[in-house]
KEKE-437619 format. One record per residue (C-alpha): chain; x, y, z. Coordinates in steps of 0.1 Angstrom, whole numbers. Each point is the difference from the previous one (the first is absolute). Layout:
N
+---+-------+-------+-------+
: c :     x :     y :     z :
+---+-------+-------+-------+
: A :     X :     Y :     Z :
...
+---+-------+-------+-------+
***
This chain:
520
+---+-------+-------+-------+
: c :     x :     y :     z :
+---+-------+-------+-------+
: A :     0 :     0 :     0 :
: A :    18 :    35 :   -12 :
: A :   -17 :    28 :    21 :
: A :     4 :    21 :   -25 :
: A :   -11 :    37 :     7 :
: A :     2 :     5 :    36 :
: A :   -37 :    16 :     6 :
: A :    -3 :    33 :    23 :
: A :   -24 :    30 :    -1 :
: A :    17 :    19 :   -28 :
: A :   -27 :    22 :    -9 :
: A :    -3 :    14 :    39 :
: A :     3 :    36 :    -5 :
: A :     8 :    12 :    32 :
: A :    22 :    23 :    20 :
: A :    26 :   -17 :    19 :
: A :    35 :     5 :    22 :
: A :    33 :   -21 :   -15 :
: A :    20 :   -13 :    27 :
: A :    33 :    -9 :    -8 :
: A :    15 :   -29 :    23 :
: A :    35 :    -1 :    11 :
: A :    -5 :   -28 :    18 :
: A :   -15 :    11 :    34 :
: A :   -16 :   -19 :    23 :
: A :   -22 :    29 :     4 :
: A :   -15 :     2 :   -36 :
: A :   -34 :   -19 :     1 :
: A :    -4 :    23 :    27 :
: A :     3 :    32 :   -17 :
: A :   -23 :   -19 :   -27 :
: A :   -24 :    -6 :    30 :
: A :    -8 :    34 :    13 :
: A :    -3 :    16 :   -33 :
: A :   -28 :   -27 :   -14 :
: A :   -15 :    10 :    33 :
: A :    -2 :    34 :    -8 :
: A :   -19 :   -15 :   -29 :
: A :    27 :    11 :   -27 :
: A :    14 :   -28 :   -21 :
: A :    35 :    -7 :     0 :
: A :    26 :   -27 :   -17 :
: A :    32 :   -13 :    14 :
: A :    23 :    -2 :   -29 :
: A :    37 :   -14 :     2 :
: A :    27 :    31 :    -2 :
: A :    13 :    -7 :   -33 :
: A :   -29 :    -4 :   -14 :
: A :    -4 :    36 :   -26 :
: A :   -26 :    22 :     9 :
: A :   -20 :    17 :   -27 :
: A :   -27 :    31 :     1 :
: A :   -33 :   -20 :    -4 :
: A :   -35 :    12 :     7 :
: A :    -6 :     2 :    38 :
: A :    32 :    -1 :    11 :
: A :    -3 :    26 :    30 :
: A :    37 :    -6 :    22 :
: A :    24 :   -21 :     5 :
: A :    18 :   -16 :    33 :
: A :    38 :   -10 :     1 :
: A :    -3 :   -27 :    34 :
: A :    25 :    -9 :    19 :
: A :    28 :   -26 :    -1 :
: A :    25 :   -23 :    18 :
: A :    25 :    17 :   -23 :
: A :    26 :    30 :     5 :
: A :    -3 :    22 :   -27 :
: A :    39 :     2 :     5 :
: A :     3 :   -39 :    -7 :
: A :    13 :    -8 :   -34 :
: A :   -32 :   -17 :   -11 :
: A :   -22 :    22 :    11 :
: A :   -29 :     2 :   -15 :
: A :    -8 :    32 :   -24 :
: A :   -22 :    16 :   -17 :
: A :   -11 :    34 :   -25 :
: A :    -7 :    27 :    23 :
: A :    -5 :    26 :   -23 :
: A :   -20 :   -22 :   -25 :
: A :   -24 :   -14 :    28 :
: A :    -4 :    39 :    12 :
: A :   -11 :     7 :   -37 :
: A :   -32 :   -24 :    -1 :
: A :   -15 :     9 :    36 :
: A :    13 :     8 :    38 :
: A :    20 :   -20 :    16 :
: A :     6 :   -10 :    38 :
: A :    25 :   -12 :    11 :
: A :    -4 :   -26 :    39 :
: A :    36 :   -14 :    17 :
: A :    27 :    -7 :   -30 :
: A :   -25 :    16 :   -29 :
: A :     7 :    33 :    21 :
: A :    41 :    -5 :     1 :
: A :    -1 :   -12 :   -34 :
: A :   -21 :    25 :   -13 :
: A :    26 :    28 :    18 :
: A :    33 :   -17 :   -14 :
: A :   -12 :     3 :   -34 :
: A :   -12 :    31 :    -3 :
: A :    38 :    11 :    19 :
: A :    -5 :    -7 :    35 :
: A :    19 :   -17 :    25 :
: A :    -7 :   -32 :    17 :
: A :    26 :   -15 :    27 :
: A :    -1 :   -28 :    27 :
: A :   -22 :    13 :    32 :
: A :    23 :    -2 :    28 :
: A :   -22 :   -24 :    16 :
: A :   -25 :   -21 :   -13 :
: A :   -38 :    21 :     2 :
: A :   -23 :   -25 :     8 :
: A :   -30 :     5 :    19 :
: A :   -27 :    25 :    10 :
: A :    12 :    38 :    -2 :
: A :   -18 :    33 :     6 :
: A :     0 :    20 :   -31 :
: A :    -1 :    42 :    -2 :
: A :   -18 :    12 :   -27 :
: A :    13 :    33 :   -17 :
: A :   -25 :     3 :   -25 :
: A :   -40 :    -7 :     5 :
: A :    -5 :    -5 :   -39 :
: A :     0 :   -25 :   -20 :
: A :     9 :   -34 :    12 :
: A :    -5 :    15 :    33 :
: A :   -35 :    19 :    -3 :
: A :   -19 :    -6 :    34 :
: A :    29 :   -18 :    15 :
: A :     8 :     9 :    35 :
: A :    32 :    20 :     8 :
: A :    15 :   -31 :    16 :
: A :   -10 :   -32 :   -10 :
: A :    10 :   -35 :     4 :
: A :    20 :   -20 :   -30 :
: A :    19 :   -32 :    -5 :
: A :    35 :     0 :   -12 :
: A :    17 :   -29 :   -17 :
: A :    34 :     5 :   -14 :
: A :    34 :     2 :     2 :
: A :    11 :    31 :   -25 :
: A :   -14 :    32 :     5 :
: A :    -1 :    32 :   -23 :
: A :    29 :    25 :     7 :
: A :    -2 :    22 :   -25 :
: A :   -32 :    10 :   -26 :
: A :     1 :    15 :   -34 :
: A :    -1 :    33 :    -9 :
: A :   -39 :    11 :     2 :
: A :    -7 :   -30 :    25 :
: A :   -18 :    18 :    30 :
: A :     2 :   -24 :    38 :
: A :   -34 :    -3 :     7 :
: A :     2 :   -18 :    34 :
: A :    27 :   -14 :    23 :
: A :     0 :   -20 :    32 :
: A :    28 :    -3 :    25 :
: A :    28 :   -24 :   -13 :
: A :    -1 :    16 :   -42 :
: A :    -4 :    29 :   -13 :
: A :   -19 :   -12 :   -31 :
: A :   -30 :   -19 :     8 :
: A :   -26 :    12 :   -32 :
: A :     9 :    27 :   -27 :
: A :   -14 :    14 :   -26 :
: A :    12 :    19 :   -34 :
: A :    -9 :    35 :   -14 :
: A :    -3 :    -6 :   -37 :
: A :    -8 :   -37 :     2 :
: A :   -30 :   -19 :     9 :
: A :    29 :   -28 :    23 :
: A :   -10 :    -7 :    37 :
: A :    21 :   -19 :    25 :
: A :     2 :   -18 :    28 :
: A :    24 :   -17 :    27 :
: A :   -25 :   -18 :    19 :
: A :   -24 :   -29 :    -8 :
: A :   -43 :    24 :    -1 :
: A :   -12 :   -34 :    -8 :
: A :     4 :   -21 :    28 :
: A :   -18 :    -3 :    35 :
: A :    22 :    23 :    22 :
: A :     1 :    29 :   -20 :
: A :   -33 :    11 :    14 :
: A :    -4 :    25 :   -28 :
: A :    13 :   -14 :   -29 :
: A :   -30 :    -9 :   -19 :
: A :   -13 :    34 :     5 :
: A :    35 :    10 :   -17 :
: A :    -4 :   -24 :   -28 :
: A :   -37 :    15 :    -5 :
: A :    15 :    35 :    -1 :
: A :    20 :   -16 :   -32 :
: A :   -30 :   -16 :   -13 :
: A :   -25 :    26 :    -1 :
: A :    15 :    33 :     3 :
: A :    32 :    -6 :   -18 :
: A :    -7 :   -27 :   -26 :
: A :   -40 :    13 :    -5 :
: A :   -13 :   -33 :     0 :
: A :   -39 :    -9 :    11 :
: A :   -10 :   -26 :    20 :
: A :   -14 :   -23 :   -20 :
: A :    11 :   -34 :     4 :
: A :   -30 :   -15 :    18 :
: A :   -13 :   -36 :    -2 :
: A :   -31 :    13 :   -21 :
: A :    20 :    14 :   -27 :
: A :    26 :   -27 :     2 :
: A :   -30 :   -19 :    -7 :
: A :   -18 :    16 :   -28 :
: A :    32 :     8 :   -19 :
: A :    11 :   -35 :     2 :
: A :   -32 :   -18 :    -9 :
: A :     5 :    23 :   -35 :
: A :    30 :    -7 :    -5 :
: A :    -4 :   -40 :     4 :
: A :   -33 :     6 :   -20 :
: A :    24 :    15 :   -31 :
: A :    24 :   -24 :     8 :
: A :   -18 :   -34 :    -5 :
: A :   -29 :    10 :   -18 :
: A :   -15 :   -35 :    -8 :
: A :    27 :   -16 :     9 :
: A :     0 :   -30 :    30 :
: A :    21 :    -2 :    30 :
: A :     5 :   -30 :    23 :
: A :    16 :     8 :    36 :
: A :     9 :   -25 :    25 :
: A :   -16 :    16 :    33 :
: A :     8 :   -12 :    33 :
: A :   -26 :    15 :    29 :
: A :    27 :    25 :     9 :
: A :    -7 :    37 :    -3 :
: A :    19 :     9 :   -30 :
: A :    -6 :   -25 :   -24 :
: A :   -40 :     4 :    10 :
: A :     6 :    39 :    -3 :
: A :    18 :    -3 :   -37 :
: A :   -29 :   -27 :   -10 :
: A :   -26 :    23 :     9 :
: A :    15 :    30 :   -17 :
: A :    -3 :   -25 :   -29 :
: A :   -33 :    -7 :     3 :
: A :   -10 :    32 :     2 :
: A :    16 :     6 :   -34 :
: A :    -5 :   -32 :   -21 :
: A :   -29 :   -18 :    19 :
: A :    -1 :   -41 :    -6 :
: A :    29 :     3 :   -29 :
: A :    22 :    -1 :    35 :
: A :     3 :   -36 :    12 :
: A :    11 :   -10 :    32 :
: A :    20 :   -26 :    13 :
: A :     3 :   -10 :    38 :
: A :    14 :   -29 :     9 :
: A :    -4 :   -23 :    33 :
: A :    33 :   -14 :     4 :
: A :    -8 :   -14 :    35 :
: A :    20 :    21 :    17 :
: A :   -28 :    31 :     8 :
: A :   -12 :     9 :    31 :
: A :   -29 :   -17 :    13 :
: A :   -30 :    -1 :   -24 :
: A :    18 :    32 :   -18 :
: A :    -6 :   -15 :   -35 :
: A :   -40 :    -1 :     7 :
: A :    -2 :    32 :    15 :
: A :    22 :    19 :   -23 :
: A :   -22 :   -13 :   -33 :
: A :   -30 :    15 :    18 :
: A :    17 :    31 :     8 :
: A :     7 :    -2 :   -42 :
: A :   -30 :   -10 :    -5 :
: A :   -17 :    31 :    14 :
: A :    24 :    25 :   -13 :
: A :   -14 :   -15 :   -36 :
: A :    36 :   -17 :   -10 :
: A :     4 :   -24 :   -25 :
: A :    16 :   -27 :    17 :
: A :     8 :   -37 :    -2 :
: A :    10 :   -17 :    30 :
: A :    28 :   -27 :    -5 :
: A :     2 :   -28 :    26 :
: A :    36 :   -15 :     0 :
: A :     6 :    -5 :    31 :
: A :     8 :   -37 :    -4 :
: A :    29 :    12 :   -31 :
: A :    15 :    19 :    24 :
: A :     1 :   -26 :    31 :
: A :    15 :   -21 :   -26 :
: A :    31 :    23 :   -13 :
: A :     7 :     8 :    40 :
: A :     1 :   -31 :    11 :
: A :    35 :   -11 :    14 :
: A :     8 :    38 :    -2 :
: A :    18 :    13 :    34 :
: A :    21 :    30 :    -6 :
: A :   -16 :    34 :    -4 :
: A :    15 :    11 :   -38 :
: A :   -10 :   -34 :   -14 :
: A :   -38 :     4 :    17 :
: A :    -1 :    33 :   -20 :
: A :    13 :    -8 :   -32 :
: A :   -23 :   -31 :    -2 :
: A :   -33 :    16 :    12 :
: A :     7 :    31 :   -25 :
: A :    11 :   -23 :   -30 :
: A :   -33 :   -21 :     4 :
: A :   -18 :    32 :     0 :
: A :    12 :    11 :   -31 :
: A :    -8 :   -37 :   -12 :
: A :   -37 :     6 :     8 :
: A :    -7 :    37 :    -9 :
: A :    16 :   -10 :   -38 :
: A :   -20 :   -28 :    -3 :
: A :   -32 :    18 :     7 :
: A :     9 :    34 :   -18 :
: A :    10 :   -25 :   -34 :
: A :   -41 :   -11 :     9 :
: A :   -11 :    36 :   -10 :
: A :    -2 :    16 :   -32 :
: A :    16 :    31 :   -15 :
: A :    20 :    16 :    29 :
: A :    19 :    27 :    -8 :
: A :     8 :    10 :    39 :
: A :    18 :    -9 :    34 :
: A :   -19 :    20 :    25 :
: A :    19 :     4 :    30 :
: A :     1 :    13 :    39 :
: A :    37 :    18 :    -7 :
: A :     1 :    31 :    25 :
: A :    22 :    27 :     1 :
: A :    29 :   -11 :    26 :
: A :     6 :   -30 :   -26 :
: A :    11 :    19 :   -32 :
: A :    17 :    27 :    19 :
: A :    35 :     1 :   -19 :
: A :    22 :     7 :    26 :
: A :    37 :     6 :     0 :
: A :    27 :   -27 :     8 :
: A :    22 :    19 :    30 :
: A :    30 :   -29 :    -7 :
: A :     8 :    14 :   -33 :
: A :   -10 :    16 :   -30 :
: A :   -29 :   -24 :   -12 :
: A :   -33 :     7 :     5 :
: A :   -19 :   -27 :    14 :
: A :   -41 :    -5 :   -11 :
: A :   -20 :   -22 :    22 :
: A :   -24 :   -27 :   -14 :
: A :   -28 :     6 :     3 :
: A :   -23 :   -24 :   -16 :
: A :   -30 :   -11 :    25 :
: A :     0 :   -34 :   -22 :
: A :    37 :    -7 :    -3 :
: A :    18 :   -21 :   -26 :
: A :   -30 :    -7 :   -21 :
: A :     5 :   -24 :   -30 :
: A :    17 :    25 :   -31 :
: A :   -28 :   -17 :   -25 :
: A :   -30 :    19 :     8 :
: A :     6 :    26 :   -19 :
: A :   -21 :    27 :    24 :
: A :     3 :    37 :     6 :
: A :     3 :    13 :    34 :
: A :   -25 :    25 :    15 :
: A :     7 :     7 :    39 :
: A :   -30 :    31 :     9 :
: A :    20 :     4 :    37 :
: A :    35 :     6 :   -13 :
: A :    -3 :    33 :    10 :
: A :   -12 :    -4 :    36 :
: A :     9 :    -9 :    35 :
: A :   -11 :   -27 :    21 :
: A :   -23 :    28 :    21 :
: A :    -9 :    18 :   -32 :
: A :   -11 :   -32 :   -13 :
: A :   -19 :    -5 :    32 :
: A :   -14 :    30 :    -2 :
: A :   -13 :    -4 :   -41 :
: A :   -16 :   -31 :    12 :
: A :   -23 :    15 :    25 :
: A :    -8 :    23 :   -25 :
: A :   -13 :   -28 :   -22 :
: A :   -19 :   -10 :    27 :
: A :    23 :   -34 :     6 :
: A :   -12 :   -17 :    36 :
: A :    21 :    11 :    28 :
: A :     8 :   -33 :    10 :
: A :    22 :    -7 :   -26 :
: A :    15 :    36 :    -6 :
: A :    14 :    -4 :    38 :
: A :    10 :   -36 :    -6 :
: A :    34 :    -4 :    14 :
: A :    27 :    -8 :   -25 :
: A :    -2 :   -38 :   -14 :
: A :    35 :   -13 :   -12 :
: A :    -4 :   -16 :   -36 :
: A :     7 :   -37 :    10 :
: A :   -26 :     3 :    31 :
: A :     3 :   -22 :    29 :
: A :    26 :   -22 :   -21 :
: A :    26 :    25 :    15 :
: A :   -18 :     1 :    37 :
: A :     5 :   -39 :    -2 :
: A :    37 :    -8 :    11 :
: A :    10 :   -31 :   -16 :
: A :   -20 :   -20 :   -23 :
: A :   -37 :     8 :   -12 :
: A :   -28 :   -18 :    -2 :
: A :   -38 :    -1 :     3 :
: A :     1 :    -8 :    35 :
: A :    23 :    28 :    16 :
: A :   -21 :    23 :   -24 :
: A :   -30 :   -10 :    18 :
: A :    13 :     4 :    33 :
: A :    19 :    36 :    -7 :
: A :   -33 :    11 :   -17 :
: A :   -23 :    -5 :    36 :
: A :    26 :    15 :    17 :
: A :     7 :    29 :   -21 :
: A :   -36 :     9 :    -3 :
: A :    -5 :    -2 :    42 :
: A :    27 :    23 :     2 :
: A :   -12 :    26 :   -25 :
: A :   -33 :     1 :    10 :
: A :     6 :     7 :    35 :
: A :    25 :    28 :   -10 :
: A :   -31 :     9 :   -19 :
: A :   -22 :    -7 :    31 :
: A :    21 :    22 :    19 :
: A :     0 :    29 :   -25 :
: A :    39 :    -8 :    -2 :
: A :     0 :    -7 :   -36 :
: A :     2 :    29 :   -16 :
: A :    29 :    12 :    24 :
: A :    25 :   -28 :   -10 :
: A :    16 :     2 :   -36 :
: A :     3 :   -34 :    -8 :
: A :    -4 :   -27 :    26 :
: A :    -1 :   -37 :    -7 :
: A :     2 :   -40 :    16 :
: A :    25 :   -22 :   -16 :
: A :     4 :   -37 :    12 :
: A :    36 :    -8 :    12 :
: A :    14 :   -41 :   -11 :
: A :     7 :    -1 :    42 :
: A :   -22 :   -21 :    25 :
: A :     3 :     4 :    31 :
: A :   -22 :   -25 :    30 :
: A :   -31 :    18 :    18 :
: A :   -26 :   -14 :    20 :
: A :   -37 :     5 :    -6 :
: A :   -22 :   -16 :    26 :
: A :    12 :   -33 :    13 :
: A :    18 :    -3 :   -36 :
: A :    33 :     2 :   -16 :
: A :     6 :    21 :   -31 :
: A :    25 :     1 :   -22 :
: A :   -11 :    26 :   -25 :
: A :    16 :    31 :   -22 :
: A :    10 :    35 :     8 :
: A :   -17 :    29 :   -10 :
: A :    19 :    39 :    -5 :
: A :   -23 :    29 :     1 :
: A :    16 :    34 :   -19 :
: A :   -12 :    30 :    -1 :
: A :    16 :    33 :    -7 :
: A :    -5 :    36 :    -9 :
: A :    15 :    20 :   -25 :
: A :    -5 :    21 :   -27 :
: A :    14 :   -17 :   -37 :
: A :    11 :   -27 :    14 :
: A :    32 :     7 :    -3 :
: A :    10 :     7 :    39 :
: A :   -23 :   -15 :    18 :
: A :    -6 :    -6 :    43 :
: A :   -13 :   -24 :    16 :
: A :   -35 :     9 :    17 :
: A :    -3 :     3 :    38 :
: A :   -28 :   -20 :     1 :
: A :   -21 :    -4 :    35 :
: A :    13 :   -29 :    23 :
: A :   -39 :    -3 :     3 :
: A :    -6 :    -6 :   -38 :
: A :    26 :   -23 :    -7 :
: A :   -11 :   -18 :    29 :
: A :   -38 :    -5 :   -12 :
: A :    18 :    -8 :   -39 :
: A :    20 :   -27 :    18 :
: A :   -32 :   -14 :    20 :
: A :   -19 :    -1 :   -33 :
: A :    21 :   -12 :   -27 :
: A :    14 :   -30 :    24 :
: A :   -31 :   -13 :    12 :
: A :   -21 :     5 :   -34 :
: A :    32 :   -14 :   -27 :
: A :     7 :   -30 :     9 :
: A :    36 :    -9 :   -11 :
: A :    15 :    30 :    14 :
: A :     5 :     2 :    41 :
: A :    26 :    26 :     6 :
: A :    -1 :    36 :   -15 :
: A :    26 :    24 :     3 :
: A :     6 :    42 :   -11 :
: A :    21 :    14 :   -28 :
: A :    20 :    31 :    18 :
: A :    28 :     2 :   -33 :
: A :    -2 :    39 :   -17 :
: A :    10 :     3 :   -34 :
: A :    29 :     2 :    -7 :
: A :    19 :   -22 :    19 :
: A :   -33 :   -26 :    -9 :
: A :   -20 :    -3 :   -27 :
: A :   -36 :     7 :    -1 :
: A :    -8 :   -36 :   -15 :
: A :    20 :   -31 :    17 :
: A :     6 :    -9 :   -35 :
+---+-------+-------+-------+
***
């Protein structure tokens, strides 16, 4: 199967920020608060040329884990950027900004790091509204020790003397200290004051237009066309599919498959659920194919590679069953096609970001992904608008090969079983307990350890069961939740006197990182 023509909203005439990544770990973050000013914004690799195009309103240099004194440094056109729209520069897009246009950058006798108080000399512009002294977060280890000719200091703090700037004949803005993250208290205020009174742009970006615009676009797109998406109960996939639907009706077919390894009576419910939103979907029962290819399976990468090869197995068997597809629909959101630099070296390194990985190269289909453009809130929050049930926009996040990967050791119908009652005591009571919707993610997985317990005036020698549950915010940091004594306690009592086969429960206290979210 060629994917040939890698489908996205071309036609989507709308204002929008560029951000330019230098590899910080602060980037989607930027991206973050300006989406939630409702203004669309891209993330585009450094090296990547920017032209003048319609709706191009400002541009953002981030930061970097980079000098702009090391040899590779990464670089850029100022003067050419400055000629298509203003520019702002955050962290090492500030330094870098000022050593091209003539200024001086040098090794910060210490390294800044950390909260600072800043002093504002001037109360336009990025600082409009701001107070006199506010609170910002500095993270770097070069610091600005001479500007430009026609650079003006527009605020300070304690340990440097150039903490923003600004020029006289040129619409360039900088600063030494991170506006987009938590601590600068702030910050998003500041990057609003670029937004909307330097850059001119509208808020616009809402759900209903992201909507409306896109269902045209997908309308143009196809035309008569068909589509056939795999679709897996999670939120984007269901999101995407009803986007879809909304623009093609019944020449979108869906696919969901059962491979056994779902949560407990998930694949009924979540055809209902389908069912009521009015999608075209067949429901694929494989659970015994998958059993099979699992079977004498123990170690975690061979568990994966099995249960997503046999799903590719399936999907083109029953895709090759339909007629006339010219599309792949698929759940692809925004943090997966984020091109984001390489900070080892020169390369730049683009994620994969296919939902349905290593599909077969002989079915010939286009790709159309309708949440390419979003977050995992933003698409969250298009879903309510569509009028998706609630209950499975706040589903916790569902790992691809399911409980196959919350089984330790070897699957089979069995453990399922037993990890399926258990899982679904445990998240009803945190549902019970209006806990639920606190926790990120939170989960049961059945450890290959027995252990001997007594129940009644009998011996048992019966499995282990490891509750997780953590909080967090993309999943990529995540804590562990401080969960009541008296909860655990009641999810313990329940799940060992109801499951039979499991005796002894114990709680997941790992963060990530050192740990992993999943076990496997």
């Amino acid at each position: 199967m060629v994917l040939d023509e890698l489908f996205y909203l071309r036609d989507m005439q709308t204002e929008k920020i560029l951000i330019l990544d230098f590899g910080s770990q602060y980037t989607q973050l930027i991206a973050r608060v300006i989406r939630e000013a409702n203004v669309y914004c891209e993330i585009i690799p450094y090296k990547k040329r920017v032209v003048s195009q319609p709706g191009l309103k400002g541009i953002i240099l981030s930061g970097s884990p980079f000098s702009v004194n090391d040899r590779d440094a990464p670089q850029i056109d100022i003067r050419h950027l400055l000629s298509i729209a203003p520019v702002l520069g955050i962290c090492y897009g500030a330094q870098l900004s000022a050593k091209l246009l003539g200024g001086v950058v040098e090794k910060s006798d210490q390294r800044e790091y950390g909260r600072a108080s800043l002093h504002i000399k001037e109360t336009e512009n990025l600082f409009k509204n701001i107070s006199s002294s506010s609170q910002v977060w500095m993270s770097h280890s070069d610091t600005i020790t001479s500007l430009p000719p026609n650079f003006t200091i527009t605020a300070t703090t304690d340990s440097i003397p150039v903490a923003a700037f600004c020029v006289n004949d040129l619409p360039l803005y900088g600063l030494q200290f991170h506006p987009e993250v938590y601590h600068s208290t702030e910050g998003k205020n500041m990057l609003h004051n670029f937004l909307f009174n330097i850059c001119g742009c509208k808020n616009e970006w809402t759900p209903q237009h992201f909507i409306s615009d896109t269902i045209d676009t997908l309308k143009k797109e196809i035309g008569n066309q068909k589509v056939v998406m795999a679709i897996s109960g999670g939120v984007d996939s269901t999101v995407a599919a009803t986007l879809l639907h909304k623009a093609i009706g019944h020449a979108l077919f869906c696919i969901f498959v059962d491979n056994g390894l779902l949560r407990k009576n998930e694949f009924e419910e979540v055809l209902k659920v389908y069912q009521t939103i009015g999608l075209n979907v067949k429901g694929v029962d494989a659970r015994n194919e998958f059993y099979t290819q699992l079977k004498g399976k123990v170690l975690p990468e061979d568990k994966r590679k099995a249960i997503g090869a046999q799903f590719i197995k399936i999907f083109e068997r029953e895709a090759h069953r339909l007629k006339d597809i010219t599309y792949l629909g698929q759940g692809t959101i925004y943090p997966d096609v984020i091109e984001s630099v390489s900070v080892h070296g020169p390369s730049v390194t683009i994620k994969s970001h296919h939902n349905v990985g290593g599909l077969p190269e002989k079915m010939n289909l286009k790709l159309v992904e309708p949440l390419r453009l979003l977050f995992k809130d933003e698409v969250r929050k298009i879903g309510a608008e569509l009028g998706i049930p609630q209950n499975l926009l706040n589903r916790h996040p569902f790992p691809g090969p399911g409980l196959g990967i919350r089984i330790l050791g070897e699957v089979n119908e069995k453990k399922v079983q037993l990890l399926q009652e258990a899982d679904d005591i445990y998240l009803k009571l945190l549902q019970k307990h209006n806990v639920y919707n606190q926790v990120w993610q939170a989960g049961a997985i059945l450890l290959p350890v027995k252990s001997v317990g007594v129940m009644g005036d009998e011996r048992t020698y019966e499995y282990t069961l490891a509750l997780r549950a953590v909080t967090s915010v993309d999943g990529m940091t995540a804590d562990w939740a401080h969960l009541p004594y008296e909860f655990l306690a009641e999810v313990s009592n329940e799940i060992i006197n109801r499951v039979k086969g499991i005796n002894r429960v114990v709680y997941d206290i790992s963060s990530k990182p050192p740990a992993t979210i999943e076990w496997e």
